[in-house]
C-alpha positions in Angstrom: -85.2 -30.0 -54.6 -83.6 -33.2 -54.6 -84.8 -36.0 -56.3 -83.9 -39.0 -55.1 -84.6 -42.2 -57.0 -85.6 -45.4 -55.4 -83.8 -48.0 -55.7 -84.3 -51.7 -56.3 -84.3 -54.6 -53.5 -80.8 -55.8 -53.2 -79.2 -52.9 -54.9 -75.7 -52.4 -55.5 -73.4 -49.9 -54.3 -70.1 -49.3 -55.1 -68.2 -47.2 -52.1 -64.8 -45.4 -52.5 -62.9 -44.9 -49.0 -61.1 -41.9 -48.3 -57.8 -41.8 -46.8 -58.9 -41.0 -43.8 -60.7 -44.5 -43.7 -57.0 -46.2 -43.4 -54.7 -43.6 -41.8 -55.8 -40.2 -40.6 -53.7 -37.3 -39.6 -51.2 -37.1 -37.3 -50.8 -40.7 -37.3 -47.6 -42.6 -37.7 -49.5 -44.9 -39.7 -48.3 -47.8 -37.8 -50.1 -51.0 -38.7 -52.6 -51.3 -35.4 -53.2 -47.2 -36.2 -54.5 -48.5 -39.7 -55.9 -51.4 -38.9 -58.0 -50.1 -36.2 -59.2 -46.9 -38.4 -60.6 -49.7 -41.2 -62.1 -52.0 -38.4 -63.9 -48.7 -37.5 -65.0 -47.9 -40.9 -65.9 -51.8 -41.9 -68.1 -51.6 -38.7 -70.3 -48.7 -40.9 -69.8 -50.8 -43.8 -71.4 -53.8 -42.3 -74.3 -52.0 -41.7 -75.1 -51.9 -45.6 -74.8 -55.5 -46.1 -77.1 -56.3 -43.2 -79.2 -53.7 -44.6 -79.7 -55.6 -47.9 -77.5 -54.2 -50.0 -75.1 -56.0 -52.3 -71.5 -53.8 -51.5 -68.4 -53.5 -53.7 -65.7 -51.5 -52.0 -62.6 -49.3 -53.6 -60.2 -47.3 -51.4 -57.2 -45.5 -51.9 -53.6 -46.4 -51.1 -51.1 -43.2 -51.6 -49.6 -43.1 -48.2 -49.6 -47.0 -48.2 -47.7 -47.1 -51.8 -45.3 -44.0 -50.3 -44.1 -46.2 -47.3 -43.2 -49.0 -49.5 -41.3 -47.0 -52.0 -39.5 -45.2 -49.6 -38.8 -48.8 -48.4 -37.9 -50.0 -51.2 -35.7 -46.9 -52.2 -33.7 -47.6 -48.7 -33.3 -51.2 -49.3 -32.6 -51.0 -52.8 -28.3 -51.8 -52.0 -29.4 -55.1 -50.3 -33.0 -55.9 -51.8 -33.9 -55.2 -55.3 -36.3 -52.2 -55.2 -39.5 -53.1 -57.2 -41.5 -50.9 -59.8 -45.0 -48.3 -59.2 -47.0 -50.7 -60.1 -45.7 -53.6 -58.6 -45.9 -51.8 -55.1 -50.1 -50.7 -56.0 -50.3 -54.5 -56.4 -48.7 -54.9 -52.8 -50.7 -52.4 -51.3 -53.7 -53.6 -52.6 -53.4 -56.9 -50.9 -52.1 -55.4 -47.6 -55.3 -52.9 -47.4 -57.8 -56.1 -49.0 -56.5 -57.7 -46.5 -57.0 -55.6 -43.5 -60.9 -54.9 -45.1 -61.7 -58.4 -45.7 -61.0 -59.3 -42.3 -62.2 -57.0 -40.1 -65.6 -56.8 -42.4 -65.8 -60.1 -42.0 -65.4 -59.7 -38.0 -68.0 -57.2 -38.0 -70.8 -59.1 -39.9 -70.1 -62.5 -38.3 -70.7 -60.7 -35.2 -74.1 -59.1 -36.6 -75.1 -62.7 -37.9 -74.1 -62.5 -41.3 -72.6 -65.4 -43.1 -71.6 -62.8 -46.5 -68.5 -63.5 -47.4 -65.6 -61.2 -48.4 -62.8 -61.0 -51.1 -59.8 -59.2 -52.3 -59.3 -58.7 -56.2 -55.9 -57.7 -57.4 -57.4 -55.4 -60.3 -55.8 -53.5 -63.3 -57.0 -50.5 -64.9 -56.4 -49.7 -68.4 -55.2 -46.2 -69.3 -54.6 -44.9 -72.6 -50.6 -45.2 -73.5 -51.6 -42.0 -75.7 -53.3 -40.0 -72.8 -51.4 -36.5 -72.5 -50.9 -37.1 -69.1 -48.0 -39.0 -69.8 -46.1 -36.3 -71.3 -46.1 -34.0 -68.0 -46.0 -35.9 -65.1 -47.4 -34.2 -61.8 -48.5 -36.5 -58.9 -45.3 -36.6 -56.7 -44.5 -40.0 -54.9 -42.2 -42.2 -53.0 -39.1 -40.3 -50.8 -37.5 -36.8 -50.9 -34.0 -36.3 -52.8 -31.1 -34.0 -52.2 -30.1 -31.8 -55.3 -27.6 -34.5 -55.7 -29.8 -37.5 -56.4 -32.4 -35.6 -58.1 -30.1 -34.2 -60.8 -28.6 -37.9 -60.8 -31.9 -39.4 -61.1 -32.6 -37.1 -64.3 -29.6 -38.4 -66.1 -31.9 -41.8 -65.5 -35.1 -40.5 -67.1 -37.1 -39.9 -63.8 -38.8 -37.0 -64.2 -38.3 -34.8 -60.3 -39.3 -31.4 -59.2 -38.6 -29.3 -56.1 -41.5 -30.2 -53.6 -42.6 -27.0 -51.8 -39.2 -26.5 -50.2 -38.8 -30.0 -48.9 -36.5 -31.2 -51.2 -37.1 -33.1 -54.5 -39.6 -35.6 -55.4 -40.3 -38.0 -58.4 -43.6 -37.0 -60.3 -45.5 -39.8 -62.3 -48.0 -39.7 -64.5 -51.7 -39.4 -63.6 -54.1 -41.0 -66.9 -57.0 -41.1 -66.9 -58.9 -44.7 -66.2 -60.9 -46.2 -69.4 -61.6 -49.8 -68.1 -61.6 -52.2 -65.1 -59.5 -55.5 -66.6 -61.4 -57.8 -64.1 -64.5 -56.1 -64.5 -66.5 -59.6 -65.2 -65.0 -61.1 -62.0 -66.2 -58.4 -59.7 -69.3 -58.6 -61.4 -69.5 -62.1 -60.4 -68.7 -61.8 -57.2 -71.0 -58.6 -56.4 -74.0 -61.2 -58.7 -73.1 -63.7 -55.8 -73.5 -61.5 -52.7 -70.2 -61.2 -51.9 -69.0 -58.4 -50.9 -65.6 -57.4 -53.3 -62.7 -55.2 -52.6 -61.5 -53.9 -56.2 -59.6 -51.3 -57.6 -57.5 -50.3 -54.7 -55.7 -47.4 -55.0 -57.3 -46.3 -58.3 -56.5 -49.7 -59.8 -53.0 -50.7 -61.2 -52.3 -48.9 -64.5 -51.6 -50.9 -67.2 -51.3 -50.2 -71.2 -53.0 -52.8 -73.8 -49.5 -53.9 -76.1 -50.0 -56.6 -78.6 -48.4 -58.8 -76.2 -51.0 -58.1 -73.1 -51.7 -55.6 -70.7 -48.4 -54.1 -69.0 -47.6 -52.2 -65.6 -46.4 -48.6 -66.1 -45.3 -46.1 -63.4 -48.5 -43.9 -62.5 -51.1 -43.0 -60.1 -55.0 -43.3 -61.0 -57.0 -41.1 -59.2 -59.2 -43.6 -57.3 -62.1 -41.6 -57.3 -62.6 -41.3 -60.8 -61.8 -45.1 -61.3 -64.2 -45.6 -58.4 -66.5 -44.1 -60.4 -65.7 -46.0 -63.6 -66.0 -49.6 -61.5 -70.0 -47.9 -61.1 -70.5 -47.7 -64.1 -69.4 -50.6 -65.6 -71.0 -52.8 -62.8 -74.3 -50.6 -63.9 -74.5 -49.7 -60.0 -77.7 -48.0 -58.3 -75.5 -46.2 -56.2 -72.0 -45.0 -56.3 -70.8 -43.2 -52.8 -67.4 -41.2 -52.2 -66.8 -41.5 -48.2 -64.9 -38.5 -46.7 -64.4 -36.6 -43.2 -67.3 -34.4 -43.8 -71.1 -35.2 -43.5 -71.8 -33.1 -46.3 -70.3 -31.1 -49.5 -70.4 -27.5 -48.5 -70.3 -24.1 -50.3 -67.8 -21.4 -48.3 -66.3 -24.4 -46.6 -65.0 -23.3 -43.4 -66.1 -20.1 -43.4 -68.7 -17.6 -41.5 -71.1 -18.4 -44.4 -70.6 -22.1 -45.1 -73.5 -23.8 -46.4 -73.9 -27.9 -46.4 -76.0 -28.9 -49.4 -78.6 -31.7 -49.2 -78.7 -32.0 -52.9 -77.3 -30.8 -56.0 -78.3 -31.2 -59.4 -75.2 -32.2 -62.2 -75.8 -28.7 -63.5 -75.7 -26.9 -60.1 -72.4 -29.1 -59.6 -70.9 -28.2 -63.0 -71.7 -24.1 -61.3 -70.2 -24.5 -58.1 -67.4 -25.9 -59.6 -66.6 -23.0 -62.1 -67.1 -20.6 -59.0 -64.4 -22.1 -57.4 -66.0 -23.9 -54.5 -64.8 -27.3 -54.3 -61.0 -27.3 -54.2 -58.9 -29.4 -56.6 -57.1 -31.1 -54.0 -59.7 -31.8 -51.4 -63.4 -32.0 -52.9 -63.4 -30.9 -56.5 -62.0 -34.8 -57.5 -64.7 -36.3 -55.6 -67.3 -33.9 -56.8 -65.9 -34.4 -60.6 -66.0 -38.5 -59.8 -69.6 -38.3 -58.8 -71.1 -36.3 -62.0 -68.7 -38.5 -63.9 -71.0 -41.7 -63.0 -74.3 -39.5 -63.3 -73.0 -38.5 -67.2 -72.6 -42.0 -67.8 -75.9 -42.8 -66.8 -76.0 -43.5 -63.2 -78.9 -42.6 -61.0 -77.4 -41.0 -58.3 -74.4 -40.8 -56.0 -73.9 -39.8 -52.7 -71.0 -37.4 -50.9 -70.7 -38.5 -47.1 -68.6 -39.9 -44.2 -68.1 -43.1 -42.7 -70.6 -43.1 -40.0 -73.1 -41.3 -41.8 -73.4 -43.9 -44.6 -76.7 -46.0 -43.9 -78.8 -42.3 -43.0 -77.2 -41.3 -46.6 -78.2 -44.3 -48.7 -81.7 -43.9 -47.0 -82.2 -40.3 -48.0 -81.3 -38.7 -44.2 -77.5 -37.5 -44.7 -74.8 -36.6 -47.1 -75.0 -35.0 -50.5 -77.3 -36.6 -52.8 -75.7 -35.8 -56.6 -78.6 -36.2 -59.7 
């Protein structure tokens, strides 16, 4: 049985995109093909905010942060390439910037006089974190045997991508704090709705000197779920292409679930139900922010969003 808690008037929700919300498959991932898949999903978004709800928004950026390494990597002879994290900072803007405007399209259009912001945000990993010392999230252009052996002799770290060729793999920590954590708290205080953490965030490392950029990739599920907590949300929601979480996914006996307790989640995921690469990190993000103390978060998709924050869709996690 579920057990939904009620939430306060002008609660806050923090929502983490999917890919699928910028760029879906099969797509060339031109700019109008993005643009016009976040104008959709901003249109669903809108409806939250002129729902009364105070709305902080997170997304993810891996195909965005691809293009512009393989840019960079082909324009490196004329134009010097740039670093990871520099190019999460770029992407962050580029996707802010396609949010901000078309949210703002939609609620101006609804009557709405919210505004919306962009917040270049870091997020502090732990230089000790053991993730650093086997890197596995592949990014950025395949090599040739050539260039991979010659980018060893660099210190990259590359492996053989599933008979494609060879990819660089980076690190993957995991997120312990949101560096502009009081400014997005500001801004979600005021009403307005914030765009943070893009792309999991931009890793940094503390060094007596100040926070610095290192090459990595943040899940941004799990750093979604860590801007929840530490704006104290009433609500943290993972948006997807599916309605609901399902047991058997795609088979004769799939099941969608309504609900699920943390310890029902903690079950399915030992039996091998939500898939590591699919829904088992946006499973793991939601019972993350119901550990730390968060009432409840929500599995869903785009469309479905103001049914799921009202009780009458998605997967309500407790």
């Amino acid at each position: 049985m579920s057990e939904v808690v009620s939430l306060p008037v002008k609660p806050l929700i923090v929502i983490a995109l999917g890919g699928n919300a910028i760029l879906r498959a099969r797509e060339k991932g031109t700019y109008n093909e993005q643009m016009a898949n976040v104008s959709a999903t901003s249109a669903n978004l809108a409806k939250l905010v002129m729902g009364n709800f105070r709305v902080v928004i997170t997304h993810g950026n891996g195909p965005q942060v691809g293009n512009l390494l393989i840019q960079h990597a082909a324009a490196q002879n004329q134009v010097p390439a740039l670093p990871m994290d520099a190019c999460g900072a770029q992407s962050q803007g580029q996707i802010g910037y396609m949010m901000q405007q078309t949210m703002r399209q939609h609620l101006r259009a609804a009557g709405s006089v919210v505004d919306v912001g962009t917040l270049v945000t870091q997020v502090e990993v732990d230089a000790a974190d053991p993730a650093f010392a086997k890197p596995t999230k592949p990014v950025g252009p395949f090599y040739d045997a050539a260039t991979a052996e010659r980018m060893r002799s660099q210190g990259y770290c590359v492996i053989e991508d599933s008979g494609r060729g060879y990819r660089r793999v980076v690190p993957s920590p995991i997120p312990q704090h949101i560096v502009e954590i009081n400014i997005v708290r500001a801004l979600a205080k005021a009403g307005i709705v914030a765009i943070a953490a893009g792309g999991g965030g931009v890793p940094v490392v503390a060094t007596e000197a100040g926070y610095k950029g290192v090459e990595a990739v943040i899940d941004k599920d799990m750093a979604g779920s860590l801007l929840a907590h530490e704006l104290d949300a009433d609500l943290f929601v993972v948006l997807t292409d599916v309605s609901r979480v399902c047991l058997h996914y795609k088979q004769p006996d799939q099941e969608e679930l309504k609900s699920m307790s943390l310890s029902q989640a903690h079950r399915y995921l030992s039996e091998g139900h939500f898939a590591a690469g699919s829904m088992g990190p946006k499973v793991l993000a939601c019972m993350k922010f119901i550990e730390r103390g968060g009432k409840q978060a929500i599995i869903t998709n785009p469309a479905s969003i103001l049914e799921a924050v009202k009780g009458e869709a998605g997967t309500v996690i407790y």
